[in-house]
C-alpha positions in Angstrom: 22.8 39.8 13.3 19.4 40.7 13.4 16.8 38.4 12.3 14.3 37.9 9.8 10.5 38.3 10.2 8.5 35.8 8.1 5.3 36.0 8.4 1.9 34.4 7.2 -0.4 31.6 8.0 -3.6 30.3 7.6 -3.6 28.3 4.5 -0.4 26.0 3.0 0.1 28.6 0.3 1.6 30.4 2.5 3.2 28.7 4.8 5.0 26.0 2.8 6.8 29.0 0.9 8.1 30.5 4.2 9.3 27.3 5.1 11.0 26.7 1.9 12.6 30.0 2.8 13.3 28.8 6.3 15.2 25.6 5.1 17.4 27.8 3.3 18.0 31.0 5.6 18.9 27.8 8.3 21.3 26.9 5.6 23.0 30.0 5.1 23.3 30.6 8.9 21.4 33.7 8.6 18.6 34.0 11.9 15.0 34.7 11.2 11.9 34.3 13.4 8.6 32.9 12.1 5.5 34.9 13.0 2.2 33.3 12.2 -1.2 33.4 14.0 -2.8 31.8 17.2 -4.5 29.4 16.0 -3.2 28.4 12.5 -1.5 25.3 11.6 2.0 27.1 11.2 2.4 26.7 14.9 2.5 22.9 14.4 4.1 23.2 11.2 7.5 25.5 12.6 7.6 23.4 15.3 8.7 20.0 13.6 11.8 21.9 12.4 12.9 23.5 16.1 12.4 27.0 14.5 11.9 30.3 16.8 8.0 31.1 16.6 5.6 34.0 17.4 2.4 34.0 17.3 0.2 37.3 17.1 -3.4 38.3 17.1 -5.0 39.0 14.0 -8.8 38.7 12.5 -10.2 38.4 9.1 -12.6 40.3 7.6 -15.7 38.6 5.9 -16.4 41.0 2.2 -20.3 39.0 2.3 -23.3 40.1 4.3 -24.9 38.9 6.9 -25.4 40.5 10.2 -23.4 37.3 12.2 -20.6 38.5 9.6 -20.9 42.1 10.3 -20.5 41.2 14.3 -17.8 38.6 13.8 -16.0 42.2 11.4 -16.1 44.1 14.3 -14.5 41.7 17.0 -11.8 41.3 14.7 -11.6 44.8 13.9 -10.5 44.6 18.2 -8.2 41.6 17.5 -6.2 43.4 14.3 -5.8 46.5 16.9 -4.1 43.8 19.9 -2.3 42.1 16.8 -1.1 45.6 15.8 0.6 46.5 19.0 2.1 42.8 19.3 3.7 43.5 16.2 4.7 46.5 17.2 6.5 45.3 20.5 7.9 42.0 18.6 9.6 44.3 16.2 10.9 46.9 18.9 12.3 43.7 21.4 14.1 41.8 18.0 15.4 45.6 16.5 14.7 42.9 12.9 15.4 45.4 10.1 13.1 43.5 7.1 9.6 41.4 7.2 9.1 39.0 4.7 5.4 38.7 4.1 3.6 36.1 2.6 0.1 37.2 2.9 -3.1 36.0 5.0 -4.5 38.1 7.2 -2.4 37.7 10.0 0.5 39.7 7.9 -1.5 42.8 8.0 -0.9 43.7 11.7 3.1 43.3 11.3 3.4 45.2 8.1 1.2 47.9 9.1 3.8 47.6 12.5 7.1 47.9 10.5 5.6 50.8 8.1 5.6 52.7 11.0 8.8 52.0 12.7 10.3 52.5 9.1 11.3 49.2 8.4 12.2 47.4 5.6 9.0 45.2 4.3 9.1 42.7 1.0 5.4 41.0 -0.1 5.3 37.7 -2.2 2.4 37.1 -3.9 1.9 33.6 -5.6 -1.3 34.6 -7.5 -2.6 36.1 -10.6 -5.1 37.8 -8.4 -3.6 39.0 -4.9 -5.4 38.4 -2.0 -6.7 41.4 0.4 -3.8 41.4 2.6 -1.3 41.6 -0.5 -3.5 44.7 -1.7 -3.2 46.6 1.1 0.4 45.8 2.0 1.8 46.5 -1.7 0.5 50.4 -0.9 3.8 50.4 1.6 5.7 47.5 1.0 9.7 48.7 -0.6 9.3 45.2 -2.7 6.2 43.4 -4.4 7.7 40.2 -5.5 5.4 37.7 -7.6 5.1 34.4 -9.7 3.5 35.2 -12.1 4.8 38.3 -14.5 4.4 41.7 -12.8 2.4 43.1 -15.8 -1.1 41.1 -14.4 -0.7 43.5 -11.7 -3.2 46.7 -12.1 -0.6 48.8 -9.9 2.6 47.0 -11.0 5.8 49.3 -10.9 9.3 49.2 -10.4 8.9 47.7 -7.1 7.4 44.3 -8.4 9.5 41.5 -9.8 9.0 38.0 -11.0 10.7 35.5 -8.4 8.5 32.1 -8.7 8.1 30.5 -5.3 10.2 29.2 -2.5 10.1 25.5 -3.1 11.0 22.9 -0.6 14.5 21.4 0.0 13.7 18.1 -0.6 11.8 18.7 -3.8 14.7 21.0 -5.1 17.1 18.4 -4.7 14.7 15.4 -6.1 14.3 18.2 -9.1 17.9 17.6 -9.9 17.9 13.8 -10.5 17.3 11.6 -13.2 13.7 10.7 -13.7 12.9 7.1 -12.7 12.3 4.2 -15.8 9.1 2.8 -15.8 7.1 0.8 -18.1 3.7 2.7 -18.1 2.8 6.2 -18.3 1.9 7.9 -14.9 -0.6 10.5 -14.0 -0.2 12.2 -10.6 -3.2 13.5 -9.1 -3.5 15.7 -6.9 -6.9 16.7 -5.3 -5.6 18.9 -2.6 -7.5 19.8 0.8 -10.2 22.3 -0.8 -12.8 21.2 -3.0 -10.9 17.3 -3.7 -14.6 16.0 -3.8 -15.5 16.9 -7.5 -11.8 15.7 -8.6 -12.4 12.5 -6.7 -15.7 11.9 -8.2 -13.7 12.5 -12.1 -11.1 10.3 -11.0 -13.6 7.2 -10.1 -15.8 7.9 -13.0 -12.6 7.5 -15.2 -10.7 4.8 -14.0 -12.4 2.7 -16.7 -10.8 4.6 -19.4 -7.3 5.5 -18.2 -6.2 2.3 -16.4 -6.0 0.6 -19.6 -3.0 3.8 -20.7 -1.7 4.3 -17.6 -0.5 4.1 -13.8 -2.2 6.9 -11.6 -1.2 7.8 -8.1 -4.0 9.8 -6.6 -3.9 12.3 -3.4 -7.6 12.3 -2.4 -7.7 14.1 0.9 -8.7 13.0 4.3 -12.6 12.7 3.8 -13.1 10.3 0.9 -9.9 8.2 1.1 -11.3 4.6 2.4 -13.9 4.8 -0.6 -10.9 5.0 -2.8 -9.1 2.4 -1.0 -11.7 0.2 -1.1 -12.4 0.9 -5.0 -8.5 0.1 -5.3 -9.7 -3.1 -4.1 -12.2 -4.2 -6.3 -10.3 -3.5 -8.9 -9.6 -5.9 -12.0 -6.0 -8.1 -11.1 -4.5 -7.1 -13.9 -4.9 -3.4 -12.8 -4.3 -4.3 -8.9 -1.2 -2.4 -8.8 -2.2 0.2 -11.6 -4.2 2.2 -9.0 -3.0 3.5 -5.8 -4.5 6.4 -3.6 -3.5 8.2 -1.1 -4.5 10.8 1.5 -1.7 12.8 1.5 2.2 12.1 0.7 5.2 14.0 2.4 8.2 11.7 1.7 7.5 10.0 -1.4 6.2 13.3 -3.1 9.1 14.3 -4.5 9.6 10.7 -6.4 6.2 11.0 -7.9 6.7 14.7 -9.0 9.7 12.8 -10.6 7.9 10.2 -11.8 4.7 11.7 -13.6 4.3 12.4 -17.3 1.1 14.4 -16.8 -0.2 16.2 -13.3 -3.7 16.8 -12.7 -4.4 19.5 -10.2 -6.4 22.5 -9.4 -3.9 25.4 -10.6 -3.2 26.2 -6.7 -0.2 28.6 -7.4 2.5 26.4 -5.2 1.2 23.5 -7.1 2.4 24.6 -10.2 5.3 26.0 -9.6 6.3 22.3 -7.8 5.1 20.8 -11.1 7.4 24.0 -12.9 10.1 22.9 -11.0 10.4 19.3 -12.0 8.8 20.6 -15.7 6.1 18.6 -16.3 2.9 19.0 -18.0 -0.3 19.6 -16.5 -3.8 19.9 -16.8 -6.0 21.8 -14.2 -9.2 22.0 -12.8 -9.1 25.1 -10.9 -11.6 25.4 -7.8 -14.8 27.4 -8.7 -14.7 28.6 -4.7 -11.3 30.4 -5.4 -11.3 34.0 -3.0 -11.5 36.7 -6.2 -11.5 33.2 -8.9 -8.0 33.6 -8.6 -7.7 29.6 -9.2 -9.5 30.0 -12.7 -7.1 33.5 -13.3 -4.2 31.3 -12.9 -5.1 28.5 -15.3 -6.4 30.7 -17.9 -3.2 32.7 -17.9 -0.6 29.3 -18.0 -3.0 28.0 -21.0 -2.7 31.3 -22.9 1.2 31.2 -22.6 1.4 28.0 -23.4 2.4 26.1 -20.1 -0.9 24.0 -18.9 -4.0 22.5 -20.7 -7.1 23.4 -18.4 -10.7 23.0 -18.4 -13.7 24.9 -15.8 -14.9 21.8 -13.5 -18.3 23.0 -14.4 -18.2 22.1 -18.0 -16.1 18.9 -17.5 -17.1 15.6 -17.7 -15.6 12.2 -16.9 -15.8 11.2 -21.1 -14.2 14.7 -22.1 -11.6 14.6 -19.0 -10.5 10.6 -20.5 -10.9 11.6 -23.9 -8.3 14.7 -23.1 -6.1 12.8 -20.9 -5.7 10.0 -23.4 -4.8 12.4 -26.4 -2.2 13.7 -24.0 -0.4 10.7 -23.0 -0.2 9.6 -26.8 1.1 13.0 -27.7 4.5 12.9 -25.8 6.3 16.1 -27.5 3.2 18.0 -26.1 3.7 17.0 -23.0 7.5 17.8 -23.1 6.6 21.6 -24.2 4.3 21.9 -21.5 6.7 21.2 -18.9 9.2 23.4 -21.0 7.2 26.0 -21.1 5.7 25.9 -17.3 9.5 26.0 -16.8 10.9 28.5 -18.2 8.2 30.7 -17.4 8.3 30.3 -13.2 12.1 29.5 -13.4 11.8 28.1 -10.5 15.6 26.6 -10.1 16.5 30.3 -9.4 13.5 31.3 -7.6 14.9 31.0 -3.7 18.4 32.5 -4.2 17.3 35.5 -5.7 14.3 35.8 -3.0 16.9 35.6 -0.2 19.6 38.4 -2.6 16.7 40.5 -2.3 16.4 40.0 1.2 20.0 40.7 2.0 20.6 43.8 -0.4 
């Protein structure tokens, strides 16, 4: 049987989808080969699960000016041309039949690769907004398959189609139990690795006013998580064990997903369709920096239908973010629609077996 190209890297948006997708093509007993770049984390990432891994040459290309940028475009102009012909002899020596691209700029070499041996190529994007490598791949790709609803597409046709995204084993299976008893509402917060600062800073301003309402577990990132610590410390003893940050979590993740009545977040597009999965409510922040503001695009479009509460971090403040959380917790059919409603709408339960029907049709 031939295998299966996956390929993307660069950021966790899309890596964690293709391995998602991994975990279940392993599954299923059906071979695949992840392709990501040379100096990404998906190297590192693939091999903790013993995975086949090949890495290609690719370079970005910077839409600002400067001249450094304009020199940096045109050595990686050279690097998509290697990358280009890598692709080109990975595809020939595996004879794979389909590429499953997730985006990120080291997909654009391979899919540009198979178009010309003629082979079969399927895009995901997870955005309202697709990125540059999405763009130009949906010109050739034979599938366009999305999150959110085809119709925010300028160039949608009968090629695109609503999926959601591939969502981790373990959090599929945690998705399925009953949510844990507990005596105290729980926010989970979750700053992520871009722009965590101005969510950390909320979160410290704010502890005042939601500790009295409610337990909050709190992902602050690398850079700012022994201040938290140490604020966790001074704390009040009857709030001692109220307040409990973190810099990242792997394993207990899915038990807090479980566990949370409201999610804060920036409306990163895996994000919310991890909260979609487990249906809970959420409000987001998204990141100003977003490439193309897809970040705000995204949390405009969930509000409208429905599915999230959101506000722009530059008009937020720490006495409108507790006043807002606070009506929230109190208001506990709310929150239930919101999770219904983010639900239904990414449908995530079905999301990875009818990614992997497409891939086998």
């Amino acid at each position: 049987m031939k295998p299966i190209l996956l390929v993307g890297g660069g950021t966790g948006g899309h890596i964690f989808p293709l391995v998602a997708l991994g975990e279940e093509l392993t599954a299923r007993h059906i071979p695949f080969i992840f392709v990501g770049g040379r100096q990404g984390k998906e190297r590192e990432i693939v091999g903790e699960y013993g995975w086949p891994f090949r890495a290609i040459t690719a370079g970005k290309w910077r839409r600002y000016w400067s001249w450094l940028a304009a020199w940096q475009n045109f050595v990686d102009i050279g690097r998509n041309f290697r990358g280009f012909f890598e692709a080109l002899t990975l595809l020939l020596r595996t004879h794979s039949r389909v590429i499953f691209s997730k985006g990120g700029y080291v997909a654009l070499p391979m899919v540009l690769a198979a178009k010309l041996l003629g082979r079969r190529i399927i895009i995901h994007e997870s955005d309202t907004v697709m990125g540059l490598t999405n763009r130009l791949s949906a010109r050739v790709a034979g599938r366009v398959l999305t999150a959110f609803a085809p119709n925010l597409f300028s160039h949608h046709d009968d090629r695109y189609e609503q999926v959601g995204i591939p969502i981790r084993k373990t959090l599929r299976q945690a998705a399925k139990l009953k949510s844990p008893q507990k005596t105290r509402p729980l926010i989970l917060v979750i700053g992520g690795i871009q722009g965590a600062q101005a969510i950390n800073n909320l979160i410290r301003q704010s502890l005042p006013g939601l500790l009295p309402i409610a337990d909050i577990i709190h992902i602050t990132g690398d850079a700012e998580i022994l201040l938290h610590k140490h604020l966790a410390e001074k704390l009040d003893r009857k709030f001692k064990g109220s307040y409990k940050p973190f810099s990242y979590i792997t394993r207990e993740l899915p038990y807090y997903y479980q566990s949370a009545d409201l999610i804060v977040s920036r409306s990163s597009a895996t994000t919310v369709a991890e909260a979609a999965l487990f249906a809970k409510a959420m409000y987001l922040i998204p990141l100003p920096s977003s490439a193309g503001n897809h970040q705000l695009t995204n949390a405009k479009h969930l509000q409208a239908a429905g599915a999230a509460i959101m506000s722009e971090q530059q008009q937020l403040t720490d006495a409108k973010f507790t006043q807002t959380i606070t009506s929230l917790l109190v208001d506990r059919v709310l929150l239930r629609n919101l999770g219904t409603r983010l639900s239904e709408y990414f449908n995530e339960q079905d999301a990875i077996d009818k990614i992997i029907g497409i891939i086998n049709e």
